[in-house]
GURO-705993 format. One line per 3 residues: their letters; for each residue x, y, z of N, C-alpha, C. Coordinates in Angstrom, 3 decimals. Example, Ala and Ser with C-alpha at 12.3 -4.5 7.8 and 13.67 -1.06 7.14 Angstrom:
residues 2
AS> 13.190/-5.690/7.800/12.300/-4.500/7.800/13.200/-3.300/7.800 ~ 12.850/-2.250/7.080/13.670/-1.060/7.140/12.900/0.030/7.870
END
This chain:
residues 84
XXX> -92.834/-79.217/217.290/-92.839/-80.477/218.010/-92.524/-80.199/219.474 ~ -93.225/-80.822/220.604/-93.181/-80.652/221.676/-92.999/-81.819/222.281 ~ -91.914/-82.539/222.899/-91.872/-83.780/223.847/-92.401/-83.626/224.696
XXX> -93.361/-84.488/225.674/-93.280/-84.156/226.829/-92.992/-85.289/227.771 ~ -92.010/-85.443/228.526/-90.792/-86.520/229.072/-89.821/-86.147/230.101 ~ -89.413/-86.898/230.649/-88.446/-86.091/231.491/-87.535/-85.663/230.490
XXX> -87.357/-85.307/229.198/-86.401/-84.795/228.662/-87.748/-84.130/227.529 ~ -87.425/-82.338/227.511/-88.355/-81.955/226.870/-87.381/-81.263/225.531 ~ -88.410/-81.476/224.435/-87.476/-81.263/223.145/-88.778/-80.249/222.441
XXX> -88.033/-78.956/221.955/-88.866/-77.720/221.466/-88.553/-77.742/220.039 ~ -89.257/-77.550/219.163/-88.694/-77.221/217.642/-89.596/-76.050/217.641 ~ -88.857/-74.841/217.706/-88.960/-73.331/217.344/-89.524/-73.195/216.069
XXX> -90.298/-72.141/215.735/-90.046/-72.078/214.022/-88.889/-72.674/212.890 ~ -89.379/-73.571/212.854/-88.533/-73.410/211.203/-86.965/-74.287/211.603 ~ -86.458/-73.615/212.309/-84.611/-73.636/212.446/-84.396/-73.986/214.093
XXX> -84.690/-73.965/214.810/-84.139/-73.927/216.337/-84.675/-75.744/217.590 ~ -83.669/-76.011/217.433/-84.607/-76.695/218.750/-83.328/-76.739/220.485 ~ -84.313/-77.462/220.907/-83.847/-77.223/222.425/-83.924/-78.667/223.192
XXX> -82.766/-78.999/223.656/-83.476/-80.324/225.061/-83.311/-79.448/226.221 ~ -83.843/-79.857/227.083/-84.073/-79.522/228.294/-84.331/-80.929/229.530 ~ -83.232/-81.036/230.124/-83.692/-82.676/231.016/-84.104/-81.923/232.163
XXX> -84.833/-82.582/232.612/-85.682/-82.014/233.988/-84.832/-82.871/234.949 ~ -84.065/-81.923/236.165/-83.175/-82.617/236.991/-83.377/-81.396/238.509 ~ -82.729/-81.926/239.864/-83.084/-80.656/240.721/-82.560/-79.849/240.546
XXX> -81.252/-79.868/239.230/-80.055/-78.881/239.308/-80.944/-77.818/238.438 ~ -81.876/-78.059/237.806/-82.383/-76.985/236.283/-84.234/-76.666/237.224 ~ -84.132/-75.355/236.551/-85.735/-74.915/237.174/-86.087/-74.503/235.850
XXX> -87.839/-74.280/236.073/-88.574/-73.660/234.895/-88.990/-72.644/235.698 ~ -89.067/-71.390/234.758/-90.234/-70.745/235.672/-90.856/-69.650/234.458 ~ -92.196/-69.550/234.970/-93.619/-69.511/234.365/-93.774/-67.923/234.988
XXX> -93.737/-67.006/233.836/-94.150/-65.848/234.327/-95.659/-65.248/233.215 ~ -96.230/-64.331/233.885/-97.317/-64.149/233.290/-97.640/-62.797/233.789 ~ -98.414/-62.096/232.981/-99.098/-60.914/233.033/-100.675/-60.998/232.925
XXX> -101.124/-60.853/233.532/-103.004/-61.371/233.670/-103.295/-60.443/232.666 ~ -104.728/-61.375/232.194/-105.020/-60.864/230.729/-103.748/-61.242/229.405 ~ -102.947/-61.465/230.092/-102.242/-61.756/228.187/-101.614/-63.334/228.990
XXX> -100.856/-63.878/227.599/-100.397/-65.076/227.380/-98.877/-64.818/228.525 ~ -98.326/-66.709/229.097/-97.239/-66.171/229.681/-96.315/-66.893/229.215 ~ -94.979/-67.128/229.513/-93.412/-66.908/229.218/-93.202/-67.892/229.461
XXX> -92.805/-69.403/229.115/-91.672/-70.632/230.111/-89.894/-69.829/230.303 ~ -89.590/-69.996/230.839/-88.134/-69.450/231.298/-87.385/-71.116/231.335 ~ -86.759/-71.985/230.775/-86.244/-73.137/230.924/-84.835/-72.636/231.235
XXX> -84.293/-73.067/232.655/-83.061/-72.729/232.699/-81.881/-74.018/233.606 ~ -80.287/-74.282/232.707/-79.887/-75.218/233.543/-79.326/-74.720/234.233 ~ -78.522/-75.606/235.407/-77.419/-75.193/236.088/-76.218/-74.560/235.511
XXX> -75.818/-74.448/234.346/-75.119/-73.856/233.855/-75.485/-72.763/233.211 ~ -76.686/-72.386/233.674/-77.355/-70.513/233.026/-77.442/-70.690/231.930 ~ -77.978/-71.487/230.946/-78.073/-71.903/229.712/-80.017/-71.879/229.999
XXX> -80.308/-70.851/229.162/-81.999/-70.487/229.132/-82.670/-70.086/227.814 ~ -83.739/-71.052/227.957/-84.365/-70.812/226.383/-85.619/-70.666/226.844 ~ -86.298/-69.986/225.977/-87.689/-69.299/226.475/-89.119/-69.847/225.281
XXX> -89.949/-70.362/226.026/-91.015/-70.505/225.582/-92.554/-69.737/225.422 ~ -93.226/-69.032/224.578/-93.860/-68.188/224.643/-95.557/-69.086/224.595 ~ -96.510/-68.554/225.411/-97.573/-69.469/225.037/-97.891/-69.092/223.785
XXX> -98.994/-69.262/223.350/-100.038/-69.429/222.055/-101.118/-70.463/222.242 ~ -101.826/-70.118/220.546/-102.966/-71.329/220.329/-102.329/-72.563/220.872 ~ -101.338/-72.824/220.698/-101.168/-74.666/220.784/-100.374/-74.787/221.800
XXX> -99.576/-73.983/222.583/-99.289/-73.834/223.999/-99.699/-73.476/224.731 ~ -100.712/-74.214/225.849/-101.382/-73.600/226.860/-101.557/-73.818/227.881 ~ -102.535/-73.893/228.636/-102.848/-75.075/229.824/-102.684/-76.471/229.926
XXX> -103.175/-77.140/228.845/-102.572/-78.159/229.238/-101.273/-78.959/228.987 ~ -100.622/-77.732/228.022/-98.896/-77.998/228.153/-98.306/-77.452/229.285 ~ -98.843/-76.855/230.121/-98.401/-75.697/231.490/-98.503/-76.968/232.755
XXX> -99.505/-77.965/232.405/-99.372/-78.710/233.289/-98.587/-79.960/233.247 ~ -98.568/-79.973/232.074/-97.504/-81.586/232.044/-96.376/-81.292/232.526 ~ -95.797/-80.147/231.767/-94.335/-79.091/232.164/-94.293/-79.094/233.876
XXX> -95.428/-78.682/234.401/-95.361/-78.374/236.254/-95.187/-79.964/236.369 ~ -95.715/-81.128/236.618/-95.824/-82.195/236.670/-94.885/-83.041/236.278 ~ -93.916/-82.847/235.254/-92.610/-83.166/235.200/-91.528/-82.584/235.707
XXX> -91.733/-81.746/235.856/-90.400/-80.668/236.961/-91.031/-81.209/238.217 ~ -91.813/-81.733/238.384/-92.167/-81.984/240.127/-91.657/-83.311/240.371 ~ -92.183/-84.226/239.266/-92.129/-85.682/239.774/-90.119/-85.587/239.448
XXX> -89.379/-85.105/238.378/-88.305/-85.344/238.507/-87.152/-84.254/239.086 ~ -87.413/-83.603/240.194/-86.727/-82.591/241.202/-86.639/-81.288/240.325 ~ -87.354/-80.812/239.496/-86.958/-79.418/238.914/-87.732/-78.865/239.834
XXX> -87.084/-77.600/239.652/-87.845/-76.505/240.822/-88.848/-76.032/239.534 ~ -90.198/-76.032/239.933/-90.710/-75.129/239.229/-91.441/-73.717/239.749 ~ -91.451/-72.738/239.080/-91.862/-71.096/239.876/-93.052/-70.485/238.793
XXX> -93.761/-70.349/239.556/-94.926/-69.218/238.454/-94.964/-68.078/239.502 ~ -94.952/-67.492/238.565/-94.997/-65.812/239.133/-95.513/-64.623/237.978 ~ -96.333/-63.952/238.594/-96.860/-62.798/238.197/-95.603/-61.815/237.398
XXX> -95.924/-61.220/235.869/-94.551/-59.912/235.928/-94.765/-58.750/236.457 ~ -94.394/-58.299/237.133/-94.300/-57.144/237.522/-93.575/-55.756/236.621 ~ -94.195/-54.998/236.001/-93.921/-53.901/235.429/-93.133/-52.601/236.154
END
């Protein structure tokens, strides 16, 4: 299950979930390696970070709602290349 809201809610496999409120204090950031799938990094002001991996059902157009809610409600959002 994936919310997408100013408050985003993850259900991991099976056992795990996550909120995440989109505020200026918390950033996402989007790393990627060209040619393969990339990384969400969700992190708050209190260094509390849970990580989202793409796939089939995470992709582009979950990459954009995610940018588009960190924008309209002050999250910093960052995409960046990984560097090896």
């Amino acid at each position: 299950m994936l919310l997408l809201s100013p408050i985003i809610v993850v259900m991991l496999p099976f056992t795990v979930s996550q909120t995440f409120y989109y505020s200026r204090d918390n950033i996402v950031v989007y790393e990627y390696e060209i040619g393969t799938v990339g990384t969400y990094y969700f992190q708050t002001k209190n260094n509390e970070t849970f990580v989202i991996e793409e796939n089939g059902q995470f992709g582009l157009d979950e990459k954009r709602a995610i940018y588009h809610l960190a924008n309209e409600n002050g999250a910093s959002f960052v995409e960046r290349e990984m560097v090896k």
